[in-house]
N, CA, C and O of each residue as an XYZ file, in Angstrom:
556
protein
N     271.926     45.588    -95.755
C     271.621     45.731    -97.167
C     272.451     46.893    -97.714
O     272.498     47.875    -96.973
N     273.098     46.965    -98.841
C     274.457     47.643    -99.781
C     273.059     47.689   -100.930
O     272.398     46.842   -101.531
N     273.067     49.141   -100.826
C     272.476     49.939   -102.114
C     273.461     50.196   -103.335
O     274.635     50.516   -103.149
N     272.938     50.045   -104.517
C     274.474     49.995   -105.480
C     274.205     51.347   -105.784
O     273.177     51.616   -105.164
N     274.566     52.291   -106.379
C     275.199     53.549   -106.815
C     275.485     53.468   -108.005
O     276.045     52.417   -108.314
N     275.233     54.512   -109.159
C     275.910     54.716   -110.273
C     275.316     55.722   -110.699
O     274.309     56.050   -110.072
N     275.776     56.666   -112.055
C     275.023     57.296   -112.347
C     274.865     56.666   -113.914
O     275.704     55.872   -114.337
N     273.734     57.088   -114.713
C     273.406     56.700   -115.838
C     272.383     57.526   -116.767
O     271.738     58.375   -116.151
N     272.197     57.448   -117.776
C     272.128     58.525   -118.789
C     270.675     57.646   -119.052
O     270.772     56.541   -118.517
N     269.328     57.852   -119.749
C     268.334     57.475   -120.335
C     268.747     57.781   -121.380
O     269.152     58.881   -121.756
N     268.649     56.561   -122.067
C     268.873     56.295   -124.284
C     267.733     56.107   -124.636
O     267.247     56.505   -125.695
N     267.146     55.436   -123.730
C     265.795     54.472   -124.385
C     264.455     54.219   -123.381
O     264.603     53.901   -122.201
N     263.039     54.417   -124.050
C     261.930     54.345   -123.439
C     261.075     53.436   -124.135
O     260.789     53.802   -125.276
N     260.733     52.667   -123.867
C     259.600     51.253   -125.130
C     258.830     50.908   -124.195
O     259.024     51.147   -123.003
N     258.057     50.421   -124.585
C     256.534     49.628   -124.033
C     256.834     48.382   -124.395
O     257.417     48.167   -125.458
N     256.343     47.042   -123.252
C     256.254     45.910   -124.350
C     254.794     45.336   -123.432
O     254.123     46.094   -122.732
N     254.599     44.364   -123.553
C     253.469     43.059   -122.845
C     253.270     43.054   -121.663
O     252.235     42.758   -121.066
N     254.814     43.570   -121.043
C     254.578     43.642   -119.334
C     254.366     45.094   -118.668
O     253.872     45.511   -117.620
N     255.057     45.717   -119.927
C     255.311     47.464   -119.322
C     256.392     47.812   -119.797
O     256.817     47.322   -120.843
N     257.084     48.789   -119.063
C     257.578     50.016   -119.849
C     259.132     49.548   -119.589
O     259.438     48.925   -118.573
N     260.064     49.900   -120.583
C     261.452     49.285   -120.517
C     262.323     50.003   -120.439
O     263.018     49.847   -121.443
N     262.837     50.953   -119.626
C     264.161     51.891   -119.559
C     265.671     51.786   -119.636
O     266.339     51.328   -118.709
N     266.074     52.132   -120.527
C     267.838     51.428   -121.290
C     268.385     52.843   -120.858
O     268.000     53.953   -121.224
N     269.658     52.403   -119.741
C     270.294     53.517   -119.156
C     271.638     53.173   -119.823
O     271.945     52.003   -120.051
N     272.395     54.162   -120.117
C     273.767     54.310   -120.482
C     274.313     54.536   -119.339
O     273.808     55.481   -118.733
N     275.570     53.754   -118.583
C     276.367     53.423   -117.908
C     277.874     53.511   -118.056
O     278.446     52.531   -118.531
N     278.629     54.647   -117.679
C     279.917     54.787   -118.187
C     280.106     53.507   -118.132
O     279.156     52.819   -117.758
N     281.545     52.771   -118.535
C     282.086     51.415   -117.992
C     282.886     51.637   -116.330
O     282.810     50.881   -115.362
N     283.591     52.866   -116.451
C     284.115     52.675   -114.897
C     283.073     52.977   -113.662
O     283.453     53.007   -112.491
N     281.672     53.204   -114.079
C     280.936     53.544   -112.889
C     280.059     51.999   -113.211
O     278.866     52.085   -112.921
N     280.444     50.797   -113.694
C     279.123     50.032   -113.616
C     279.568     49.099   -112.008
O     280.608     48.684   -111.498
N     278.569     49.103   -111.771
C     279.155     48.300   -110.274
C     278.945     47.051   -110.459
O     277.925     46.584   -110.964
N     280.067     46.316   -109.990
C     280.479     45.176   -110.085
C     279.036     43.725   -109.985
O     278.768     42.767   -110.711
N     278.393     44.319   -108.597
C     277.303     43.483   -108.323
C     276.139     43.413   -109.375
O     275.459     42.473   -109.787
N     276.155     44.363   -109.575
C     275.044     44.394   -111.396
C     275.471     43.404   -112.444
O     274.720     42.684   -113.101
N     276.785     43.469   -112.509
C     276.961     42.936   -113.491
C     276.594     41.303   -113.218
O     276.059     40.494   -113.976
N     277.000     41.173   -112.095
C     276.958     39.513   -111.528
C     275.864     39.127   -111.263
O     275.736     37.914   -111.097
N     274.555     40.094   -111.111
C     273.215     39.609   -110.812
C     272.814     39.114   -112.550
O     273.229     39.588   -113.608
N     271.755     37.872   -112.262
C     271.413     37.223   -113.423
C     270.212     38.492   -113.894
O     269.691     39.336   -113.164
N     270.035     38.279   -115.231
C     268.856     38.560   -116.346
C     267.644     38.122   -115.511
O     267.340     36.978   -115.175
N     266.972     39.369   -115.230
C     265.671     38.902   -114.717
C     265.356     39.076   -113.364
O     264.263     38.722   -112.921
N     266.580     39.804   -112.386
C     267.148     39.861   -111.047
C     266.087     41.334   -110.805
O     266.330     42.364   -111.434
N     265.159     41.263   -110.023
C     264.219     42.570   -109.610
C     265.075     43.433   -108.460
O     265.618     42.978   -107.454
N     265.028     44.769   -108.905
C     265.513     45.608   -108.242
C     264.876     46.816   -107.083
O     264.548     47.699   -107.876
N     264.647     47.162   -106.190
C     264.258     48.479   -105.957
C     265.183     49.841   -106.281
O     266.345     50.150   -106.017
N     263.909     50.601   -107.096
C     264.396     51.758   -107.581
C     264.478     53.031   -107.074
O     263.566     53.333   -106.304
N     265.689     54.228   -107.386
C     265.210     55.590   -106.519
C     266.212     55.885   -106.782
O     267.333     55.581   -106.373
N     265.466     57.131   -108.216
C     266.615     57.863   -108.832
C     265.898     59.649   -108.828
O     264.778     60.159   -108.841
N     267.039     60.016   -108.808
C     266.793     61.340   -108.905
C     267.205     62.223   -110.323
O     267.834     61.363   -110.940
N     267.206     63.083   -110.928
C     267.451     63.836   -112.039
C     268.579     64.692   -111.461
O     268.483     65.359   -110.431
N     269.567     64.604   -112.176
C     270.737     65.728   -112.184
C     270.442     67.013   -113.169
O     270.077     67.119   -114.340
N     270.817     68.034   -112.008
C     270.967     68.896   -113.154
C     271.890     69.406   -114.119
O     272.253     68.449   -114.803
N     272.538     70.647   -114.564
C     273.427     71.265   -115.128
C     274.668     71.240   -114.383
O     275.781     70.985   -114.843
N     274.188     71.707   -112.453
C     275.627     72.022   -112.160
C     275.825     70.505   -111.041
O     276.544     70.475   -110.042
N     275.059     69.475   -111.514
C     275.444     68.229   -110.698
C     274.330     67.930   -109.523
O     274.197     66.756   -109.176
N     273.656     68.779   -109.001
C     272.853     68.615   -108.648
C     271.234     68.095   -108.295
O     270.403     68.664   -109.003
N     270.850     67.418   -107.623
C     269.254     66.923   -107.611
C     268.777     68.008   -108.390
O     269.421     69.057   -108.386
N     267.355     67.862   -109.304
C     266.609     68.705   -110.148
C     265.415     68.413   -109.165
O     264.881     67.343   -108.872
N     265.076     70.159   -108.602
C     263.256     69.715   -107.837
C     262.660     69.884   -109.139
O     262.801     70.761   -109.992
N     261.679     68.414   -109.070
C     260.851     68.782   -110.042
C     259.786     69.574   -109.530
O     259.452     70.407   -110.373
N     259.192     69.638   -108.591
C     258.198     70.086   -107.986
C     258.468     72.111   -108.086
O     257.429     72.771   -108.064
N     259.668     72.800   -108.175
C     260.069     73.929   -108.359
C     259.950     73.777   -109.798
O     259.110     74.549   -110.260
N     260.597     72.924   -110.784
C     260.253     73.285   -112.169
C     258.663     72.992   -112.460
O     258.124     74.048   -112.791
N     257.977     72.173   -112.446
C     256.541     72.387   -112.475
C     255.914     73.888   -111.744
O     254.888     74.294   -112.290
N     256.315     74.541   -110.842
C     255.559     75.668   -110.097
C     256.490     76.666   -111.573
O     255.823     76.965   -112.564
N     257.795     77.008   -111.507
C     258.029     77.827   -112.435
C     257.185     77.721   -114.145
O     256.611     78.707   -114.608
N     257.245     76.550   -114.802
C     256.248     76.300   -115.799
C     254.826     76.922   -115.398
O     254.320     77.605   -116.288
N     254.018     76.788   -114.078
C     252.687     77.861   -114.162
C     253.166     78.819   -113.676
O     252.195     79.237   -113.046
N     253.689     79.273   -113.550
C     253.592     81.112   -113.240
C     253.886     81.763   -115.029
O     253.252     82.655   -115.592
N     254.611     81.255   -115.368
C     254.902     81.224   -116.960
C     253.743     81.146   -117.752
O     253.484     81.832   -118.741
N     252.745     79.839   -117.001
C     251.226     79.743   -118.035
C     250.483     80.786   -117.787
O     249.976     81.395   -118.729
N     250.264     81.215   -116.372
C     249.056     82.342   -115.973
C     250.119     83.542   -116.505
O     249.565     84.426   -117.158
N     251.717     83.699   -116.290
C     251.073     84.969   -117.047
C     250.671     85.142   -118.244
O     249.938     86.079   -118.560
N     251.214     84.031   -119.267
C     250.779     84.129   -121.217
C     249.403     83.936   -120.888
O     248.744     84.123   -121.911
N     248.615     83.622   -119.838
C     247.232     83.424   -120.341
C     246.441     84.585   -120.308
O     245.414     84.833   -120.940
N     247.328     85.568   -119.120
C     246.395     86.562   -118.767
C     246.959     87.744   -119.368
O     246.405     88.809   -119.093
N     247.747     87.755   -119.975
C     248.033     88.240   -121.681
C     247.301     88.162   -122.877
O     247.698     88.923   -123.759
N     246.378     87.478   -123.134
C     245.987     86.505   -124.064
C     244.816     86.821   -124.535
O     243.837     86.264   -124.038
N     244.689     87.506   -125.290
C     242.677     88.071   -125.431
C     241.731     87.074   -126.141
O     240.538     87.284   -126.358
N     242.267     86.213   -126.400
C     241.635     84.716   -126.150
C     241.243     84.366   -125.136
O     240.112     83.907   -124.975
N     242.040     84.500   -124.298
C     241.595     83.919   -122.681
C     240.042     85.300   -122.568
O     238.819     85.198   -122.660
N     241.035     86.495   -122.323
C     240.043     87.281   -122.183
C     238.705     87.209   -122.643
O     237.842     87.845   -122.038
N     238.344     86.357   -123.865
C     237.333     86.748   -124.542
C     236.846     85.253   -124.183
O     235.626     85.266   -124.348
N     237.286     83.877   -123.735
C     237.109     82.999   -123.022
C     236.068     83.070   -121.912
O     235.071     82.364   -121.761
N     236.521     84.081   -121.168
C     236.042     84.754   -119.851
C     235.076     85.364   -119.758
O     234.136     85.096   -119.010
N     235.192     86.663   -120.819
C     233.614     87.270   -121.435
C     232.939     86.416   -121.871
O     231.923     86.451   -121.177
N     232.814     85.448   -122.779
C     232.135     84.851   -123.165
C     231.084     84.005   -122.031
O     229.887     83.737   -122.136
N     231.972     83.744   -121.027
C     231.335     82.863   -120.399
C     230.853     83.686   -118.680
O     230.590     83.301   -117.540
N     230.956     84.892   -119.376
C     230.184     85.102   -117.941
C     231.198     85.888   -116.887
O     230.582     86.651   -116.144
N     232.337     85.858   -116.720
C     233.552     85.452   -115.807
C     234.016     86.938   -115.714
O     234.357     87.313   -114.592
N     234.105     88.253   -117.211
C     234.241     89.317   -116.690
C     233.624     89.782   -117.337
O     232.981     89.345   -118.292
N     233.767     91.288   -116.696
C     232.758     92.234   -117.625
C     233.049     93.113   -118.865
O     232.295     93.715   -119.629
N     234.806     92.945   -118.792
C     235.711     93.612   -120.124
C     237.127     92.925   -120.006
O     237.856     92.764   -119.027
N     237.282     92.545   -121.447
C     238.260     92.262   -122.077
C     239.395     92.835   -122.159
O     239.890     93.422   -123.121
N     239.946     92.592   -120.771
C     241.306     92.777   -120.471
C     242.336     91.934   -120.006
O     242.134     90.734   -119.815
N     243.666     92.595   -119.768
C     244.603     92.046   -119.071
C     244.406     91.828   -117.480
O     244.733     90.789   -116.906
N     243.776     93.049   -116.797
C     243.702     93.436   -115.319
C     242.644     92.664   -115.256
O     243.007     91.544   -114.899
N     241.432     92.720   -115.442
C     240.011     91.442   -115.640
C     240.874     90.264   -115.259
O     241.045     89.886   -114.100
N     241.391     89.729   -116.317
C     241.590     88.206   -116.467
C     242.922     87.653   -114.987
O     243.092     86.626   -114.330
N     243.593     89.037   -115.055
C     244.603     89.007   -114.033
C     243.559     88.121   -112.563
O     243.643     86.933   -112.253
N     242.555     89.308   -111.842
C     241.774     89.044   -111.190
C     241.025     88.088   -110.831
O     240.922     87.643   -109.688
N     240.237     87.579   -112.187
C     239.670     86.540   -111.967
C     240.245     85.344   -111.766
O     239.680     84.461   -111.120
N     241.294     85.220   -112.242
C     242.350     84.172   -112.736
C     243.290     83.864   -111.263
O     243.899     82.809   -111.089
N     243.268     84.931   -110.334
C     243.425     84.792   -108.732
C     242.961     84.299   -107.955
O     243.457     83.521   -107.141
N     241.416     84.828   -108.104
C     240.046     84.922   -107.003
C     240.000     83.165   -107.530
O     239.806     82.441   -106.553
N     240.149     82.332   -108.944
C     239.647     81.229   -109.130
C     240.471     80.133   -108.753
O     240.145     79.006   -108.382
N     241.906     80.789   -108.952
C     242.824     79.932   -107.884
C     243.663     79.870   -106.789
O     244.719     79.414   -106.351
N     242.281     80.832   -106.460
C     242.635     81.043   -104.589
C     244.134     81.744   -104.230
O     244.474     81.627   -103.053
N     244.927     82.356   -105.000
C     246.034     83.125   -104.596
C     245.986     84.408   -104.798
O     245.211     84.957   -105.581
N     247.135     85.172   -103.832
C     247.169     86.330   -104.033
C     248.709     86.488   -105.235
O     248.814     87.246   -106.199
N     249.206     85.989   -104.975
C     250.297     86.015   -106.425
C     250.349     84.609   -107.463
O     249.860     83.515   -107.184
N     251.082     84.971   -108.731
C     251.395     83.617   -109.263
C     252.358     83.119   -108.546
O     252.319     81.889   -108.531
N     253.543     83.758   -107.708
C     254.817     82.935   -107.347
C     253.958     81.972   -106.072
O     254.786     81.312   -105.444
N     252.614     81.771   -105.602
C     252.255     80.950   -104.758
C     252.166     79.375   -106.025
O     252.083     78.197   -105.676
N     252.209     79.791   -107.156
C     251.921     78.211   -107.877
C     253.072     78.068   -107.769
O     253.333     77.972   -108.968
N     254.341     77.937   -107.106
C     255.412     77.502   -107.291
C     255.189     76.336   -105.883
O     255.907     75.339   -105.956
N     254.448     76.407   -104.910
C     253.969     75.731   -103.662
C     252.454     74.901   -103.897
O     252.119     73.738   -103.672
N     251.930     75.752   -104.299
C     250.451     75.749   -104.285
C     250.187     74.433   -105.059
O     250.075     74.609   -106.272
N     250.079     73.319   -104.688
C     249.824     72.017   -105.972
C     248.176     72.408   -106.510
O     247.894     72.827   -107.632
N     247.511     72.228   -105.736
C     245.834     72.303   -105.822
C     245.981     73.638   -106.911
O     245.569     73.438   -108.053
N     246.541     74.951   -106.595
C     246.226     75.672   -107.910
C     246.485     75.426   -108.862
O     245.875     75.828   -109.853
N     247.832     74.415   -108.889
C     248.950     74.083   -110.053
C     248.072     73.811   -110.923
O     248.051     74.322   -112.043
N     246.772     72.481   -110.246
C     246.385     71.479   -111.140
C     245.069     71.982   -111.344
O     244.237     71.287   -111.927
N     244.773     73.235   -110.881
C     243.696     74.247   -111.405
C     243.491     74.490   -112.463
O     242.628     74.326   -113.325
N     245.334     75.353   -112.172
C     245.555     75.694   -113.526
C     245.737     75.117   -114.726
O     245.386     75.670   -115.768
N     246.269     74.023   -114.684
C     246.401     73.019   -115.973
C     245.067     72.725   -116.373
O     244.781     73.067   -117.520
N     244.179     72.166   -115.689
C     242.622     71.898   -116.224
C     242.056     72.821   -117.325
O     241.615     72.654   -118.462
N     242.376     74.485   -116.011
C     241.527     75.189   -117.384
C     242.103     75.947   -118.218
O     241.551     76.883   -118.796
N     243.651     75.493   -118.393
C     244.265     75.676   -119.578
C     244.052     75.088   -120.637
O     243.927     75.598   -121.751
N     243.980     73.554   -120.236
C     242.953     72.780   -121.094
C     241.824     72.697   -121.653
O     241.510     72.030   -122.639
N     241.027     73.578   -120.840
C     239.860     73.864   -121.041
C     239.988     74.893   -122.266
O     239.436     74.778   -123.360
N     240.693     75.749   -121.911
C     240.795     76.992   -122.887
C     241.131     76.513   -124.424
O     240.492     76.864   -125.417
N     242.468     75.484   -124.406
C     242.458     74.891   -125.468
C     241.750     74.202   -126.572
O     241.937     74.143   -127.788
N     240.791     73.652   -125.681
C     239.530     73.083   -126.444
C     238.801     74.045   -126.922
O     238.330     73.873   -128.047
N     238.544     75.187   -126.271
C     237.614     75.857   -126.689
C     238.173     76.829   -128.180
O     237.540     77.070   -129.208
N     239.554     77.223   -127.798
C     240.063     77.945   -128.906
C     240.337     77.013   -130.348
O     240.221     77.544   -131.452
N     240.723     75.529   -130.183
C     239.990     74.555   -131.214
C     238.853     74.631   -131.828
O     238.721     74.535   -133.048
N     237.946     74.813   -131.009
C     236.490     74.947   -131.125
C     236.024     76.255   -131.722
O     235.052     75.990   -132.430
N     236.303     77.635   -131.751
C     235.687     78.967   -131.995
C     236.787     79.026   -133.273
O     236.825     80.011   -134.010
């Protein structure tokens, strides 16, 4: 079995009746020959990766961990959060160092650079970021 190769650009994302429809831009000198000759309707197996800037695979799994270390620290900045926390019990003063703490002890690390590994905190953290959101909607 001959895996075809190319690279290609996303133009387009739609929904229809069956599911979701992805329209890739295809230089002309990279379209491979066998694509073209397979009929309309020809099922493929897929397995693509994201390029980055300098040509390279993109970990998504490193850009998701960098995005939370970014959230916990604006959160534990945030005297919203802080007052989130008081409110509910969680500290005893409305701080940065408070929220730092608790915001550890609740997702089990000793630094943020562990959410760059850590999935289970990752998706800790997203919950009760969410959580927070609702509530700052709410007050």
């Amino acid at each position: 079995m001959k895996a075809i190769q190319f690279e290609g650009v996303k133009v387009a994302l739609k929904q229809d009746k069956t599911g979701y429809v992805l329209a890739l831009s295809i230089h002309p000198d990279d379209v491979p020959m066998e694509l073209l000759r397979d009929f309309v309707g020809a099922r493929y197996g897929v397995a693509m990766v994201r390029i980055d800037g300098n040509e390279q695979p993109m970990d998504r799994q490193e850009q998701d961990g960098d995005k939370s270390i970014r959230v916990a620290g604006m959160l534990c900045r945030d005297p919203d959060f802080w007052k989130y926390l008081y409110a509910d019990s969680q500290i005893m003063f409305e701080n940065e160092k408070e929220s730092t703490e608790w915001l550890r002890d609740y997702l089990n690390i000793q630094s943020r650079s562990e959410l760059k590994t850590n999935v289970q905190a990752r998706e800790m953290l997203e919950k009760l970021h969410k959580d927070i959101m609702i509530w700052k909607q709410k007050s």
